[in-house]
Each structure stands twice: as C-alpha cells, then as structure tokens.
N, C-alpha and C positions, 0 to 999 in steps of 0.2 A: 545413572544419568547425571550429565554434566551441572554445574547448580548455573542459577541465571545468572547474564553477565551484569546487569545493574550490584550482585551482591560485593564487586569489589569497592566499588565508590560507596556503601553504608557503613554507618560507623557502628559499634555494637551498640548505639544507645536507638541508633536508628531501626535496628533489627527488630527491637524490644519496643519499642513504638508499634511500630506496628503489627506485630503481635498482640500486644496489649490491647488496641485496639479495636482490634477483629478486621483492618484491612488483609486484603488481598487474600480471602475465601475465593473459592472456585464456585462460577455463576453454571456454569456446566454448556455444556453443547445444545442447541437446538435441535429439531428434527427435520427439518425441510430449509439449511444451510445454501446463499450463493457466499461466492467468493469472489472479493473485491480486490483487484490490483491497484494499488495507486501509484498514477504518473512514471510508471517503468520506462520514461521510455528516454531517447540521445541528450535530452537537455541536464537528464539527472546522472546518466551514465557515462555519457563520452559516447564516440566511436572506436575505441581500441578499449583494451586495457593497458592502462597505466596508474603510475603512482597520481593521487588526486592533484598534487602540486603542479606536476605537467598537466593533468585532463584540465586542471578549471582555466589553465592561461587561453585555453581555446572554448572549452563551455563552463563560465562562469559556477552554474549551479552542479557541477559533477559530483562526483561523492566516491569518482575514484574506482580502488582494487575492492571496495568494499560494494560498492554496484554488481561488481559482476562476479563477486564470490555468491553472492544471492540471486544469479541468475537462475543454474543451475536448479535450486529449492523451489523456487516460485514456478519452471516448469516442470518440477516433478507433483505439486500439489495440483496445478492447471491442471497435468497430466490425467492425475487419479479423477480430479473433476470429472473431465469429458467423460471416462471410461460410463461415471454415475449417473451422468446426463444432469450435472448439476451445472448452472448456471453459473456460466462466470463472464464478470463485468469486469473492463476496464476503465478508470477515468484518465484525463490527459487532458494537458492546457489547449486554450485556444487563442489567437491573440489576430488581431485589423494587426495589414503590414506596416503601418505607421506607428504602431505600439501605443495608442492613445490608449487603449482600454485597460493600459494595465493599471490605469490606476494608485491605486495606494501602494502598492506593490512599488511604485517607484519612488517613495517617500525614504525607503531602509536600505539600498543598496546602491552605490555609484557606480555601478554596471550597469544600470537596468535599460542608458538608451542604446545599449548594442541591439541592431536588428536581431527580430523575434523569430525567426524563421532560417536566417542564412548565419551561423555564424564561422565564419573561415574556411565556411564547404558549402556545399549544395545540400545537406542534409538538411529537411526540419525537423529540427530539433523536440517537437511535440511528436515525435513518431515514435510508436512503440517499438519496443526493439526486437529485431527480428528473430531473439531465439525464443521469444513467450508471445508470436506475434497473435491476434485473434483471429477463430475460425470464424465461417462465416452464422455460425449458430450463437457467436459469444454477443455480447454487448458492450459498447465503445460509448463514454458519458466523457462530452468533454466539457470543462471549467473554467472558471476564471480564479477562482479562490482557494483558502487551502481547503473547506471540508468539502469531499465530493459531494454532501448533500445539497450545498448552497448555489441557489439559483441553478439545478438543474431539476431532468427528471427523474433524478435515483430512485427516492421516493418513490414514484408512480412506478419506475419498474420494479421496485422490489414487492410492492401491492398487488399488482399486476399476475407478480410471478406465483405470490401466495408463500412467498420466504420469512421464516419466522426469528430467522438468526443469520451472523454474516463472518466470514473467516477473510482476515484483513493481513493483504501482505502491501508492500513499498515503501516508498518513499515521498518526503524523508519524515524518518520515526518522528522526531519532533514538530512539525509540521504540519504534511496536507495528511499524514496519516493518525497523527495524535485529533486532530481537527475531524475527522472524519469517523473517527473513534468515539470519541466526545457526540456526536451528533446522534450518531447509531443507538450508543446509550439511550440520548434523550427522547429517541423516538421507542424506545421500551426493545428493542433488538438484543438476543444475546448477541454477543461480539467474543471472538477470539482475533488473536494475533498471533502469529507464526513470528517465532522472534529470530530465527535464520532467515527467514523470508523481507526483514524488513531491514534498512538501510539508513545511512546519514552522513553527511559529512564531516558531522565532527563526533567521535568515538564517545565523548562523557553524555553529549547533548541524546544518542541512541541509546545508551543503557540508561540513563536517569529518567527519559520518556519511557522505556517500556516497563521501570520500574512503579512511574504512577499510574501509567495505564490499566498494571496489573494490580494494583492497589485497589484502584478507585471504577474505574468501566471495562475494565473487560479481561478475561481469562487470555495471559501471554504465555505461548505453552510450545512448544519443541517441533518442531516438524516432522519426526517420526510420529508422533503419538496424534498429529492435525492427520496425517496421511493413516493413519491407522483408523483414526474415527471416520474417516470417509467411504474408504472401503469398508466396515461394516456396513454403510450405508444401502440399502435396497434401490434399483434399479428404476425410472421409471417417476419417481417424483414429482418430475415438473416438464411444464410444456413448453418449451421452449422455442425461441424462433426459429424457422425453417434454415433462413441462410440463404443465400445465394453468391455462389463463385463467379467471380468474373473472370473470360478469358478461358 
C-alpha cells in the first residue's frame, strides 16, 4: 500500500513527534456508518476538466484536474453505499441571488461579489455534479458555512437515522471538510476520511489537512480498504427515505 501523501511534506523530526506522541492511532470504523459528501458539486469543480488555472478564471473556487480525478472514488464508494442501503448525505452551499448572506465569507476573497448562481453560464454552481448526482433515497443538506454541521439539520438527520459513525469524502480538504471533520468529532462520531475521495485546491494545504485530521479526529484511510469495509457491511441497517422520482 501506497504511504499517505501528507508523508512527503514531514520532516523526520516531524515523523518522530508524532509517534512519540501516540498521535494518529486508528479510532476504528463504526457499525451503523452514513456517508457524507461535502460540496462536490460545479462551484468546486468546474464544468470541464481542465487545468485548475483555466477552471478558476471562470469558477473562482475550482480545484481543477484534481476535482475530477476524485470523481471517479467518491462514486465508487456512493456506489458500494446504495448497494448496503446505507445512507448517504450530500451538503452544498445555498446563497439569496444578491449574495448578501454570504456574509463573512466575503471578508477573505476579492472574488466573492461575482454572482452566486450564474457564473459565465447558466449553471449553478451549488449543483451537484452529475456523475455522484443524489438518488431520490439520498439526503441533500444545504449550508452556508464550512462545517456541514453549522446551522443545519445534519445532526437531526444523523439522530434520526440511528448512525453511529460517518465516512467523509470532498471538498475542499482543508475546509468545509476538515470543519466538518472537526464537528463530527466533537459530537463523539467515529469519522473516517477516504483520502482519494477528498480534494483542494492547493496540493500542500490537502495533504497537511489530511495529515492532522488523521492525527487528531479521525482515521484517513485509502479507498480500497473504506470500500472493502463497507461491503463487509450486512444489509438492511437503516431505514431510509423512500424517495421520490420526478418525471
């Protein structure tokens, strides 16, 4: 097995730190896992694949060839999901078309009064993307902040569901999924991270997040071995919403 990508940017004293330690023990998997996508969708991706230089001149917050190299994973782990009848959530922004609500959000970026909905196309850009898009059984939690648990009802649906742990793929690592990561923690959730599954725009900022992630809240682990503990999983779990197709 390949070693984590955070281990190029430590230095050998950093190694030995934490070791010494005792960071980054394995918390272990739960028994009644949903799985959480964060914000996959056109605003963090683009519409094409391209190099991130081109994608952000049209969507500022893109993150580029490395979005859609992790499309792929994210619907193969969905995939194994449904098969288990496990729950899977996605979160995604919401924004008033005047952008007043973005708030603080527009304190750190001189992009942020580009319309929130139309940027150089008719896409919105809060859409999930169409190759992980949700069924009608999934769950759609939309946010304003980075951790999906702020000011929504995550919480209540994961309560709801009777979910004891949570398997966290998107974007971006550093982020609404480190933020989201953080939260899951402190509400007592095992938590994994699929580290193919998750994404950023800047390469040192996604390995040195999944590096303390897997330090400090939660087990960052390969996606073979996320898709291998799933399917062990038994059938049947949870009850999920019915769904309904339109059209």
């Amino acid at each position: 097995m390949s070693e984590p990508v955070w281990f190029q940017f430590l230095t050998p004293r950093d190694k030995e730190v934490f070791g010494g330690a005792g960071y980054g023990a394995r918390a272990g998997y739960g028994k009644r896992p949903a799985i959480l996508i964060i914000d996959v969708n056109f605003n963090f991706c683009g519409d094409k694949r391209e190099p991130i230089l081109e994608s952000i001149k049209r969507w500022r917050n893109s993150c580029g060839e490395d979005a859609w190299d992790a499309l792929p994973v994210l619907k193969r782990v969905i995939d194994a999901a449904r098969v288990k009848g496990l729950p899977v959530i996605y979160t995604t922004g919401i924004r008033r078309p005047d952008n007043w609500d973005a708030g603080s959000w527009s304190w750190k970026n001189n992009r942020n009064d580009e319309a929130p909905t139309v940027i150089h196309t008719n896409q919105d850009g809060n859409e999930i993307m169409p190759q992980i898009a949700p069924e009608p059984s999934d769950i759609v939690v939309p946010k304003q902040k980075p951790s999906g648990f702020h000011g929504t009802n995550l919480l209540s649906y994961l309560t709801l569901l009777g979910a004891d742990s949570v398997i966290v793929c998107g974007t971006t690592t550093s982020g609404c999924v480190r933020a989201t990561v953080i939260d899951s923690f402190s509400y007592n959730f095992r938590t994994t991270v699929v580290e193919e599954g998750c994404f950023d725009r800047s390469q040192a900022s996604h390995a040195i997040n999944l590096c303390d992630m897997h330090a400090k809240y939660a087990d960052v682990v390969k996606a073979d071995e996320v898709v291998g503990f799933i399917e062990s999983l038994p059938k049947g779990l949870f009850e999920l919403p019915k769904g309904q197709r339109v059209g």
